[in-house]
N, CA and C of each residue as an Amber inpcrd file, in Angstrom:
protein
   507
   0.8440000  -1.1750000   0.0000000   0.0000000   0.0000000   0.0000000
   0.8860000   1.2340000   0.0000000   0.7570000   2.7020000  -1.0170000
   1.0620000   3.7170000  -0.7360000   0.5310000   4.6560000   0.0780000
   1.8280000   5.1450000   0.5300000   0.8430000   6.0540000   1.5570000
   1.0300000   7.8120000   0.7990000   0.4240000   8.2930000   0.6690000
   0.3180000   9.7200000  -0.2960000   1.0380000  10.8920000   0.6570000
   2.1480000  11.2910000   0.2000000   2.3310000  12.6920000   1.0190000
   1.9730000  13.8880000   0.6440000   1.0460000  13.8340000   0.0260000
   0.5930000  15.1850000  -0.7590000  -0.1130000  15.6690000   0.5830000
   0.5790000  17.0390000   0.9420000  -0.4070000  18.1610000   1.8500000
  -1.4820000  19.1830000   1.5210000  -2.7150000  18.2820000   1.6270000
  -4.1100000  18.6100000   1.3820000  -3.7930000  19.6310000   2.2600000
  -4.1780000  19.4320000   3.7360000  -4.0380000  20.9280000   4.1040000
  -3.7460000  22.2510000   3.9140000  -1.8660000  22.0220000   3.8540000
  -1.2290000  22.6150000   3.1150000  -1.6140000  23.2400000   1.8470000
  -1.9100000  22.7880000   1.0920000  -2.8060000  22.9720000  -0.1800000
  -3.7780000  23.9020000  -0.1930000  -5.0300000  23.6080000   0.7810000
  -5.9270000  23.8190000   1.1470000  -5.8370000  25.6960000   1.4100000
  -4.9290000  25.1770000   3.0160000  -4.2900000  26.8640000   2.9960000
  -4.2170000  27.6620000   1.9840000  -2.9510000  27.4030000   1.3680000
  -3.0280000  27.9100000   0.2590000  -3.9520000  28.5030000  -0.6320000
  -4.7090000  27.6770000  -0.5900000  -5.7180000  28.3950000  -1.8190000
  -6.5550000  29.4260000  -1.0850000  -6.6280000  29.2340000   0.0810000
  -7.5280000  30.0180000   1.0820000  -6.6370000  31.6460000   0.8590000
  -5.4420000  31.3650000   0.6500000  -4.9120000  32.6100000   0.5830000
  -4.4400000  32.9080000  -0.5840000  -5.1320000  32.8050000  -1.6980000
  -5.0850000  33.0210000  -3.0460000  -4.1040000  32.5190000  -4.3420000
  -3.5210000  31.6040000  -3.3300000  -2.2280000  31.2170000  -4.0950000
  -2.8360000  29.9380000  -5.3010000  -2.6810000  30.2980000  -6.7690000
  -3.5950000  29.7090000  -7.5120000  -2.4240000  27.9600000  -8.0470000
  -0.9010000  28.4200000  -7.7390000  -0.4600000  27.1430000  -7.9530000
  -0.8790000  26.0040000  -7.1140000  -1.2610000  26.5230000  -5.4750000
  -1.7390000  25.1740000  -4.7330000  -2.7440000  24.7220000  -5.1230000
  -3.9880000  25.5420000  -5.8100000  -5.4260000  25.3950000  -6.1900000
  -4.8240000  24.6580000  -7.4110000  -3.6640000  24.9060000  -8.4010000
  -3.7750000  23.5810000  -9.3190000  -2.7910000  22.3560000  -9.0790000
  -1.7920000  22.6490000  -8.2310000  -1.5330000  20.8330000  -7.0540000
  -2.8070000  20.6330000  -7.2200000  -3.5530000  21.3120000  -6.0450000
  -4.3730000  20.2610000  -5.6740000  -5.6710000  19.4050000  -6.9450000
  -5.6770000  20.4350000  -7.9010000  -6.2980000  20.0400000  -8.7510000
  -5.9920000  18.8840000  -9.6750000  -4.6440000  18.9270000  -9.5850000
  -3.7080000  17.6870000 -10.4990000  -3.9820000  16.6930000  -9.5210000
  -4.0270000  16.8410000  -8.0420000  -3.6460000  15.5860000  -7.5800000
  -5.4900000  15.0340000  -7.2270000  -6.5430000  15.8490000  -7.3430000
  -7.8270000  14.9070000  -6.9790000  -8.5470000  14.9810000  -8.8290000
  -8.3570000  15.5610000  -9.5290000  -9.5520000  15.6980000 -10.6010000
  -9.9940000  14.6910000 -11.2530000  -8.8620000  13.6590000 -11.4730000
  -8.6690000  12.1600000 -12.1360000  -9.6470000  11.3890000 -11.3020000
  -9.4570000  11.3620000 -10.2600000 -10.2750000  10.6230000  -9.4750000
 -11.3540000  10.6180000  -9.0060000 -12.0410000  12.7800000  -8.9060000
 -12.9290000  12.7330000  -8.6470000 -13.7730000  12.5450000  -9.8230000
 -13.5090000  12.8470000 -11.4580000 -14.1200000  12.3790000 -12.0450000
 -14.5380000  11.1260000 -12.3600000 -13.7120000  10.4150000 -12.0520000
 -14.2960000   8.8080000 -11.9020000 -15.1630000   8.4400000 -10.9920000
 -15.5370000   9.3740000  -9.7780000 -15.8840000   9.3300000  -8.8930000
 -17.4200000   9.9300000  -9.4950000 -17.2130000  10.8990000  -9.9680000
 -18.5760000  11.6520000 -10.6830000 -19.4980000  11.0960000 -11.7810000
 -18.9260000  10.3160000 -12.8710000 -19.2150000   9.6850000 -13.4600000
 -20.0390000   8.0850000 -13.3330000 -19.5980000   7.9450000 -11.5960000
 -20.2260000   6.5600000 -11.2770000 -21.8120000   7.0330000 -11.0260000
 -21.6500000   8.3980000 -10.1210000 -22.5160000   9.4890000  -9.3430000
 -23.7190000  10.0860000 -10.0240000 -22.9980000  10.6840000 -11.4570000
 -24.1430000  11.6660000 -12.0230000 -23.8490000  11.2830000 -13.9820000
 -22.9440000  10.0820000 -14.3280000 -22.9590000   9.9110000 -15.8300000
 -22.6600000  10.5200000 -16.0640000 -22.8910000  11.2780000 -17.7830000
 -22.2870000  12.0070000 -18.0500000 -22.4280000  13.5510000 -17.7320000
 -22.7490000  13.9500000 -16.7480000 -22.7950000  15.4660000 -15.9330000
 -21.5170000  15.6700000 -15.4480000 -20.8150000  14.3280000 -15.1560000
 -19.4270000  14.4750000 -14.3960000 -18.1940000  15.8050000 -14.3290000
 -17.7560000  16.1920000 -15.5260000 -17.0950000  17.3670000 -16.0410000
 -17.5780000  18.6410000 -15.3540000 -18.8280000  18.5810000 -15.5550000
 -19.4260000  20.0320000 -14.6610000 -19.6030000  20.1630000 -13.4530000
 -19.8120000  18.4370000 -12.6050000 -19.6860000  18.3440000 -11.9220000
 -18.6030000  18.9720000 -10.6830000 -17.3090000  18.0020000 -11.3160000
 -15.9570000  18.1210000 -10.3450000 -15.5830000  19.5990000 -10.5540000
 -16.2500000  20.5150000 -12.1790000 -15.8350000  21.7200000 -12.1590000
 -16.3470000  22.8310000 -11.0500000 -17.6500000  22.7530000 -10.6340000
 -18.2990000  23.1920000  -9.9120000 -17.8660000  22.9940000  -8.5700000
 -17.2400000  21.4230000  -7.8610000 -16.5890000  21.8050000  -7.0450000
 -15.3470000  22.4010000  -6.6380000 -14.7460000  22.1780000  -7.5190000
 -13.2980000  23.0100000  -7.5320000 -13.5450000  24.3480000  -7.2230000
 -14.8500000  24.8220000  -7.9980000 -14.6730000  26.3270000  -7.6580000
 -15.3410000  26.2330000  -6.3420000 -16.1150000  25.8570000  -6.0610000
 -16.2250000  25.7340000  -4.2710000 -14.9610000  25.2420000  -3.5070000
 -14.2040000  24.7460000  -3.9490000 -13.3660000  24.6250000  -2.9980000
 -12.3800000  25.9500000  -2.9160000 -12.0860000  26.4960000  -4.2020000
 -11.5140000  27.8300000  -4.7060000 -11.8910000  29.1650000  -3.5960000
 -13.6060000  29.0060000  -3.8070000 -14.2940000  30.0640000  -3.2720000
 -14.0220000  29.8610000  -1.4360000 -14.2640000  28.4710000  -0.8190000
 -14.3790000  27.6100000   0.0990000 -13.2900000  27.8620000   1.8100000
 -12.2360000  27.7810000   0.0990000 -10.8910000  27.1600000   1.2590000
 -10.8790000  27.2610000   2.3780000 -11.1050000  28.6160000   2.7510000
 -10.8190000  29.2840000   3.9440000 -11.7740000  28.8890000   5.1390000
 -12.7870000  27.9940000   4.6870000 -13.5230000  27.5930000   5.4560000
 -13.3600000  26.1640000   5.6920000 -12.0320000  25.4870000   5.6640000
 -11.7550000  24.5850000   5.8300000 -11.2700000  24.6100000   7.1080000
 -11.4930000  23.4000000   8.3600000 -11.1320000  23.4310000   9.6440000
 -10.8200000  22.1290000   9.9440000  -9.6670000  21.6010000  10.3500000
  -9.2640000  20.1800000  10.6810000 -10.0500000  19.4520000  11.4710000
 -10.3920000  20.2350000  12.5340000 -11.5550000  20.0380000  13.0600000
 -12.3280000  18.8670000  12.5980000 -12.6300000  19.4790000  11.4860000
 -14.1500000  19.1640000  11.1770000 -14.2130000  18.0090000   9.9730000
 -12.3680000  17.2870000  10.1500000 -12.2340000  16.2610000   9.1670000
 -10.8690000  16.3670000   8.6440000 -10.2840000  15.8560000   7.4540000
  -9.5150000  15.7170000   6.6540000  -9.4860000  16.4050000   5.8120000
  -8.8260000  17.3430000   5.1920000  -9.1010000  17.9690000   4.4740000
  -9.1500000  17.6680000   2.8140000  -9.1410000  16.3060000   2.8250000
  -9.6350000  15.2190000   1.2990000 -11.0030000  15.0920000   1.5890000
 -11.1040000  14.3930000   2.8560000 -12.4150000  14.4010000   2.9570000
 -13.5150000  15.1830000   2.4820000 -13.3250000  16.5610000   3.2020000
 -13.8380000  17.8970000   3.0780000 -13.9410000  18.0900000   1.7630000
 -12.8450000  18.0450000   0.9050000 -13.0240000  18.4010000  -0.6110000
 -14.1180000  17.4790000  -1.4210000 -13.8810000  16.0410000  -1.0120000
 -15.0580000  14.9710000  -1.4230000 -16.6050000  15.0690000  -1.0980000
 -16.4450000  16.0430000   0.1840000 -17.8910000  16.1040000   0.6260000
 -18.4510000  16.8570000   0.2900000 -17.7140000  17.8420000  -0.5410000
 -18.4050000  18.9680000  -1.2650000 -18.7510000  18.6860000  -3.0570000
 -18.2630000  17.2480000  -3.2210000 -18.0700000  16.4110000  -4.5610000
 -19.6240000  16.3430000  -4.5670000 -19.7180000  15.5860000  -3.0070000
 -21.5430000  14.0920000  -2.5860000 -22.4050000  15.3260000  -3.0350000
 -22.0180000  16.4940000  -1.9180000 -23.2660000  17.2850000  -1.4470000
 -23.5440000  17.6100000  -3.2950000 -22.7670000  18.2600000  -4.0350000
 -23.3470000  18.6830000  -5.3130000 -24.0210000  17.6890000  -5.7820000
 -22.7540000  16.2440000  -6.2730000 -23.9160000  15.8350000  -7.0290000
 -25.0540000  14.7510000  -6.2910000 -25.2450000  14.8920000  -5.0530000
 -26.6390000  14.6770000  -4.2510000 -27.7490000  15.8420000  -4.9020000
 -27.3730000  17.0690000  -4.8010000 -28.2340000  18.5010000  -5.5560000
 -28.3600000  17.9290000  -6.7390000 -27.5150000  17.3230000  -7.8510000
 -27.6720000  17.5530000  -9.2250000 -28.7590000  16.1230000  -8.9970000
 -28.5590000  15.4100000  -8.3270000 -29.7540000  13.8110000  -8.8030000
 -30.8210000  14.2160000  -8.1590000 -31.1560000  15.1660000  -7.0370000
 -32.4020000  15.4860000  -6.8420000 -33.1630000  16.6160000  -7.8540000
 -32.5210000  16.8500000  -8.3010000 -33.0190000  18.2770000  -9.1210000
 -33.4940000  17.6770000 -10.4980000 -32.3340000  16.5100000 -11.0360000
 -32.5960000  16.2300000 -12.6390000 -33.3840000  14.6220000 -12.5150000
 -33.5610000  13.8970000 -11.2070000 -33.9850000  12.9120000 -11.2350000
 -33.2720000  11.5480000 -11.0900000 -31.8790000  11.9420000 -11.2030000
 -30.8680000  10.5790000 -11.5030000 -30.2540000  10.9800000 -12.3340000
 -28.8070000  10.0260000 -12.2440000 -27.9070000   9.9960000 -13.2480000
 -28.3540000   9.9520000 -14.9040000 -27.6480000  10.6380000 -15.8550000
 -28.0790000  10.6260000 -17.1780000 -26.6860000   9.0190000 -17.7240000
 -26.7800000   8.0420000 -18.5470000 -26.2930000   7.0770000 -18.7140000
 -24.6160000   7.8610000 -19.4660000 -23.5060000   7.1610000 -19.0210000
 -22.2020000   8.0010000 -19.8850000 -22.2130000   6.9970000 -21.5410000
 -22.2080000   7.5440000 -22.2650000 -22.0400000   6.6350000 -23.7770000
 -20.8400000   5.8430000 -23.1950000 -19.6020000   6.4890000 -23.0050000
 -18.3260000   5.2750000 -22.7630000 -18.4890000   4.6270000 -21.9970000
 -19.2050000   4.3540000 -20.6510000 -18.6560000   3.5920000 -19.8480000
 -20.0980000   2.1290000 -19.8000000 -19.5110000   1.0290000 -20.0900000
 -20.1690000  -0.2910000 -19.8010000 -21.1270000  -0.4950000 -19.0070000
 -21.8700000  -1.1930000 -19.8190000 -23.3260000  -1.2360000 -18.5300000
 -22.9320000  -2.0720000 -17.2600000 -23.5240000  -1.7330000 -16.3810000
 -23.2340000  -2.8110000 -15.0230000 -23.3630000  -4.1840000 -14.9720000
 -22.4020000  -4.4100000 -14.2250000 -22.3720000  -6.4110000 -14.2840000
 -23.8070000  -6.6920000 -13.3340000 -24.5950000  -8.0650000 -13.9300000
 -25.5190000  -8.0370000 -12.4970000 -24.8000000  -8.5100000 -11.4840000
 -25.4840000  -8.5250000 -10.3750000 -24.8930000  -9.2090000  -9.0170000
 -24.1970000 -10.4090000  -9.2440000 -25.1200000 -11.8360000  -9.8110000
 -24.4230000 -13.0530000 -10.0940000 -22.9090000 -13.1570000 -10.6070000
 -22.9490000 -12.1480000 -11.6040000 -21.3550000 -12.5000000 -12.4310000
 -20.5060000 -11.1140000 -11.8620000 -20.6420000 -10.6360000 -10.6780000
 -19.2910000  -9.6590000  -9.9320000 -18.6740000 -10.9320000  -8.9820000
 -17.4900000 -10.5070000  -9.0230000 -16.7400000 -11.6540000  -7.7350000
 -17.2270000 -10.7690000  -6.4680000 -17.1850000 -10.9830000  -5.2590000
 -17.6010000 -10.5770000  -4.1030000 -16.4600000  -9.9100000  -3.9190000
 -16.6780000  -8.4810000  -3.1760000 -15.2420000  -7.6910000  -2.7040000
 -15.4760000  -7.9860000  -1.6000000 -14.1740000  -7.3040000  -0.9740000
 -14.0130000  -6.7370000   0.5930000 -15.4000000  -6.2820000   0.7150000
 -15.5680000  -4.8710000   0.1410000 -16.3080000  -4.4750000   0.5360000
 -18.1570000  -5.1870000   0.2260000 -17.9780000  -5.7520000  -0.2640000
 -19.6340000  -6.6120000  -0.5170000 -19.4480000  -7.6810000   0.9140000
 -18.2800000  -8.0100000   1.0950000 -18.5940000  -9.0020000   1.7280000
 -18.4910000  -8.6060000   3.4820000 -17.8230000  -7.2000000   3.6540000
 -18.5280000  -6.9340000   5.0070000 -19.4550000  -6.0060000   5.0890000
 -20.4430000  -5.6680000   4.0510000 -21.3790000  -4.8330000   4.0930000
 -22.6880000  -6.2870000   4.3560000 -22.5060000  -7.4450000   3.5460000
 -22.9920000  -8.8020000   4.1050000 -23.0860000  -9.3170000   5.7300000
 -22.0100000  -9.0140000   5.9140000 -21.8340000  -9.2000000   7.6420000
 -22.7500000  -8.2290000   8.5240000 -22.8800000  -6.7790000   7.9720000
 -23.4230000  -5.9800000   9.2020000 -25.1100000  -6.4890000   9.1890000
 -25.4880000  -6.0010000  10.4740000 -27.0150000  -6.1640000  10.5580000
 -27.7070000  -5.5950000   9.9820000 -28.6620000  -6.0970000   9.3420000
 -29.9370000  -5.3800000   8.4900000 -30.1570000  -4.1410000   8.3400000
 -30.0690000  -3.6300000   9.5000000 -31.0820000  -2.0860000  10.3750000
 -29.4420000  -1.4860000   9.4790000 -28.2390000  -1.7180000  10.0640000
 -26.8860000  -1.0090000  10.0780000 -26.5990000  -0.9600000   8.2390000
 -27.1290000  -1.5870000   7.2920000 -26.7500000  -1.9440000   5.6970000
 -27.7900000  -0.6170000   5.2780000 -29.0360000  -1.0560000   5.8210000
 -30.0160000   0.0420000   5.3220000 -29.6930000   1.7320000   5.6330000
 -29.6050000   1.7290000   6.9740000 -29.0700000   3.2970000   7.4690000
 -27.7600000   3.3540000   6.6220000 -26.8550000   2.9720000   6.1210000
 -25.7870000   3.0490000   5.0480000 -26.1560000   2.9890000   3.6950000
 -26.8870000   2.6620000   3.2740000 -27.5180000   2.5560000   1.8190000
 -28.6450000   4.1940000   1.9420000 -29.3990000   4.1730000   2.8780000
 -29.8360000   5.6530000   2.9340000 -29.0290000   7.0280000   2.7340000
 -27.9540000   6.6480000   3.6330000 -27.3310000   8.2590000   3.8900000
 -26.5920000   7.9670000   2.9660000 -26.1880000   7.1100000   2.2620000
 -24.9980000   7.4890000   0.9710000 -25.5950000   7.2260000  -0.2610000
 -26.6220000   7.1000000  -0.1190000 -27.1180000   6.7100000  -1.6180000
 -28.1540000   7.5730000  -2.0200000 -29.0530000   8.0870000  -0.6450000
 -30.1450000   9.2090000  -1.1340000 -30.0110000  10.4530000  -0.3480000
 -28.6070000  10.7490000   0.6000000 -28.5110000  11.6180000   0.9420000
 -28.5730000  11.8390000   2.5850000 -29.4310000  10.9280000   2.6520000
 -29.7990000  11.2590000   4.0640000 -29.2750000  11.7600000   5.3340000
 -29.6350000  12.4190000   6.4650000 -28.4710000  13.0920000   7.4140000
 -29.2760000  12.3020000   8.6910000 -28.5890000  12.7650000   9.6450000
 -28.9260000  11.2410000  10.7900000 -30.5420000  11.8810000  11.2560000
 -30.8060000  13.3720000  11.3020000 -32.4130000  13.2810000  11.5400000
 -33.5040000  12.9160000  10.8140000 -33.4510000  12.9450000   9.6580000
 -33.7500000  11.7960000   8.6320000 -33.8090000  10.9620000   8.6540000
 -32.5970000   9.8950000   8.8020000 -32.6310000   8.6040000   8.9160000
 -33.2260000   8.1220000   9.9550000 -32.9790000   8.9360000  11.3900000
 -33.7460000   8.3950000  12.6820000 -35.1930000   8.6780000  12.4070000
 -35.8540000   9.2030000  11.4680000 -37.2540000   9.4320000  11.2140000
 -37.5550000   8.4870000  10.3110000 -37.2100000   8.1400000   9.2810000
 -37.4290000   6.9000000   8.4690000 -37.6030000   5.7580000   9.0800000
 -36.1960000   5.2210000   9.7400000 -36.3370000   3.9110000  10.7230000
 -36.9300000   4.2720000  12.2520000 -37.6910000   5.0900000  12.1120000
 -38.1450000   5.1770000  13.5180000 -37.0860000   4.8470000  15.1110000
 -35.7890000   4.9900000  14.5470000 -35.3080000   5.1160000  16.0990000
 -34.8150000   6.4560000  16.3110000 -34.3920000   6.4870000  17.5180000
 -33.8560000   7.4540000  17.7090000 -32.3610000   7.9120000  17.2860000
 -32.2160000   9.6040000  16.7670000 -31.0230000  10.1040000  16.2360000
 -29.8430000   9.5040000  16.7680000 -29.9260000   9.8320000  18.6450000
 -28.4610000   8.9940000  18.6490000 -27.9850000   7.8610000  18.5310000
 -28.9820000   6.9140000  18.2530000 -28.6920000   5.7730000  18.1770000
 -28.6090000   5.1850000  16.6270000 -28.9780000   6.0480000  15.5610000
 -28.3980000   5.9860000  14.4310000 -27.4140000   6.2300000  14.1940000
 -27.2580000   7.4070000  15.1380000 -25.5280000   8.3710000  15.0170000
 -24.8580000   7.0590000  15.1300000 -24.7080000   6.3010000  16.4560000
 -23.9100000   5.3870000  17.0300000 -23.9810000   4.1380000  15.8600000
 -24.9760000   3.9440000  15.4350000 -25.0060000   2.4850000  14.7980000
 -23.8950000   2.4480000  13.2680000 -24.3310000   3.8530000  12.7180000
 -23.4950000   4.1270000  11.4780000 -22.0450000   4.1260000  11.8230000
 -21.8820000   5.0220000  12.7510000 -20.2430000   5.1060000  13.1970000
 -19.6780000   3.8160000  13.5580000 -20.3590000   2.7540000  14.3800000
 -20.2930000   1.2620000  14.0960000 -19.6880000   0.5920000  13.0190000
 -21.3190000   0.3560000  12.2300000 -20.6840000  -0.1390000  10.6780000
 -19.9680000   0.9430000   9.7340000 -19.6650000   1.7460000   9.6300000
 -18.4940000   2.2310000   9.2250000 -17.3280000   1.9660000   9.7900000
 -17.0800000   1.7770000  11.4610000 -15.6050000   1.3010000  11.3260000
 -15.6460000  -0.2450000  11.3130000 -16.8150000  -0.8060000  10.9390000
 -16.0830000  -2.1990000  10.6050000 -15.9450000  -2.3760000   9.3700000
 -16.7160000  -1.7350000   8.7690000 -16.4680000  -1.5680000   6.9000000
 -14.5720000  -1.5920000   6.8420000 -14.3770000  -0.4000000   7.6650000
 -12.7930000   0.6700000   7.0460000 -12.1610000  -1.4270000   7.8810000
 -12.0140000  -1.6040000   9.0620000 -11.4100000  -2.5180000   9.6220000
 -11.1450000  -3.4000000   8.0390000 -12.7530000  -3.9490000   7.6450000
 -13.0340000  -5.3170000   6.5630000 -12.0550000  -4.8700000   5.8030000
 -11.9340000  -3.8380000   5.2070000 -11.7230000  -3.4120000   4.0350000
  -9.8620000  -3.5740000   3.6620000  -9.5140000  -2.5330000   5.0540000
  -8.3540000  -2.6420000   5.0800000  -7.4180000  -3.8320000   5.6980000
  -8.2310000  -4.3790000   6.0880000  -7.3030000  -5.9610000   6.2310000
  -7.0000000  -6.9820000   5.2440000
């Protein structure tokens, strides 16, 4: 496994203080990926997509706080939140001409990740398929499944670190 020394932060700063070479580091080092990332997300919208966040992150920077995460993270979460906006607004992804239709279930080999998203409990797969797939935020979700917020809070933070554990072992 590599481990990346690129300083997001660092970066981050930077752009917060107008410096436009860190804004294109950082652009060289996520755009590849977040468009692959966009393209799974919103088809072919992708391009306008990752463009739109860049300039939020451009406009943003300065409102970046370690605090409040990683600062990859942070840049990705401003990837979801758009194109979460763009699939509620247009209905769903539009299909990309290049990229292959999906394998069904039967003929994928099982990953890491299929196979400890298999392991968690019912209640814990669904509250994860909600908040990452239609958006959802934990008062939401505790209103859907009828329990209570903190105990969604707790259950997700759960199966998420056994996901990261499955995954990375």
């Amino acid at each position: 496994m590599t481990v990346s020394v690129f300083d997001y932060e660092g970066e981050l700063s930077a752009c917060a203080a107008g410096d436009r070479s860190a804004f294109d580091a950082l652009y060289a080092q996520e755009a590849p990926a977040m468009l692959a990332l966009g393209r799974a997300l919103v088809g072919d919208q992708a391009e306008d997509l990752v463009h739109e966040t860049f300039v939020l992150i451009w406009r943003n920077a300065a409102g970046y706080s370690p605090a409040i995460g990683t600062a990859r993270a942070w840049i990705y979460s401003i990837l979801r939140y758009r194109a979460l906006a763009r699939l509620r607004r247009g209905g769903g992804p539009r299909p990309d001409p290049g990229r292959a239709p999906p394998q069904s279930a039967e003929t994928r080999a099982p990953t890491r990740l299929t196979r400890a998203l298999a392991q968690l409990p019912p209640d814990a797969r669904e509250a994860l398929r909600l908040a990452y797939l239609q958006g959802l935020d934990y008062a939401q979700l505790a209103a859907r499944l009828g329990r209570p917020e903190a105990t969604v809070r707790h259950e997700m933070r759960q199966a998420l670190g056994r996901l990261d554990q499955a995954i990375l072992a």
